[in-house]
C-alpha positions as CSV (number, residue, x, y, z in Angstrom):
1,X,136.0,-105.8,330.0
2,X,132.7,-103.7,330.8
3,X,132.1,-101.0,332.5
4,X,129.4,-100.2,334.7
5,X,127.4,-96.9,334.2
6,X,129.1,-95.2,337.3
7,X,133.1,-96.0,336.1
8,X,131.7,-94.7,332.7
9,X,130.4,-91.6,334.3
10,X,133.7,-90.8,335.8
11,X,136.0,-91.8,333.5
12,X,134.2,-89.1,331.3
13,X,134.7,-87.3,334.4
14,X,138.4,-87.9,334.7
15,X,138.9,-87.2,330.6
16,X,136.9,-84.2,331.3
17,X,138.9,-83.0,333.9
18,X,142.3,-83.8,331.9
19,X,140.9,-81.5,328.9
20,X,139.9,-78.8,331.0
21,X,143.7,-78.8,332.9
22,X,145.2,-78.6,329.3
23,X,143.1,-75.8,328.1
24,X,143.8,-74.1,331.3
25,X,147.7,-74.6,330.9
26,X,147.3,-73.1,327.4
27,X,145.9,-70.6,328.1
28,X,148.1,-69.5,331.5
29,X,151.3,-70.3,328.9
30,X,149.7,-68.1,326.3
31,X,149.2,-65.3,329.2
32,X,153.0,-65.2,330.3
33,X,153.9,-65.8,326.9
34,X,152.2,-62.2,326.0
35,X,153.4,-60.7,329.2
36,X,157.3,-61.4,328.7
37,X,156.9,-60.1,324.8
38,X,155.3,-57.2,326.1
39,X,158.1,-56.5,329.1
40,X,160.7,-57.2,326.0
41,X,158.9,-54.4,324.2
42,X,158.7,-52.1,326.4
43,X,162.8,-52.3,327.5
44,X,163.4,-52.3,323.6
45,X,161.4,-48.6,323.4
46,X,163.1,-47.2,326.5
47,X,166.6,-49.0,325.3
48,X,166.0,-46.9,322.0
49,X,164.9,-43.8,323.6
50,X,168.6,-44.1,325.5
51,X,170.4,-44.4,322.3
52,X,168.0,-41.5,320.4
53,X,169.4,-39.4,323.5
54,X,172.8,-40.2,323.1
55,X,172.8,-39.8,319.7
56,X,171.8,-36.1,320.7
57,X,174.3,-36.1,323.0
58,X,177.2,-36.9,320.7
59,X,175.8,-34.7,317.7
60,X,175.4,-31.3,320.2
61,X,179.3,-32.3,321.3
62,X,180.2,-32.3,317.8
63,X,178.8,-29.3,317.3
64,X,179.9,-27.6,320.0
65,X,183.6,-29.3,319.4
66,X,183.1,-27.8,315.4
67,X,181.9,-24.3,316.8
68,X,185.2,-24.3,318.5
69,X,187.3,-25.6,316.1
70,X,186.2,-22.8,313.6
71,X,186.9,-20.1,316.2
72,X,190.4,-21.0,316.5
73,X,191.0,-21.1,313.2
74,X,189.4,-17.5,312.8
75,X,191.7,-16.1,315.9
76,X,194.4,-18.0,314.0
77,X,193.5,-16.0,311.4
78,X,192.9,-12.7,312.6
79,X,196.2,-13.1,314.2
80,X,198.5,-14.3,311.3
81,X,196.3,-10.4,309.6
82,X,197.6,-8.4,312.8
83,X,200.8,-9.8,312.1
């Protein structure tokens, strides 16, 4: 079976078009792709930030709980000296 010149012509055309569609889907894939790692990455580095600040958190309670703890054991102490 032969083709004339114009069906050649457009099924060039048609391949054409079929290459260009893939490319074009690649690349729009590729796009999102990027996108949803950098949206992953960014709620990793304010997911870490939260934990840094807790860990703050719990280390100034300790502290503070520590601070208190030795204070009562000096009033017990100063008491058990009085006494």
């Amino acid at each position: 079976m032969y083709l004339t010149e114009l069906e050649e012509w457009f099924a060039i055309f048609i391949c054409f078009c079929i290459v260009v569609g893939f490319i074009y889907s690649t690349i729009h894939n590729i796009k999102e792709t990027i996108s949803e790692e950098k949206q992953k990455f960014k709620k990793q580095k304010e997911e870490e930030e939260k934990v840094k600040e807790l860990i703050n958190y719990f280390d100034s309670k300790t502290e503070l709980i520590n601070t208190v703890v030795t204070a009562q054991k000096k009033m017990k102490e100063k008491k058990k000296k009085n006494d």
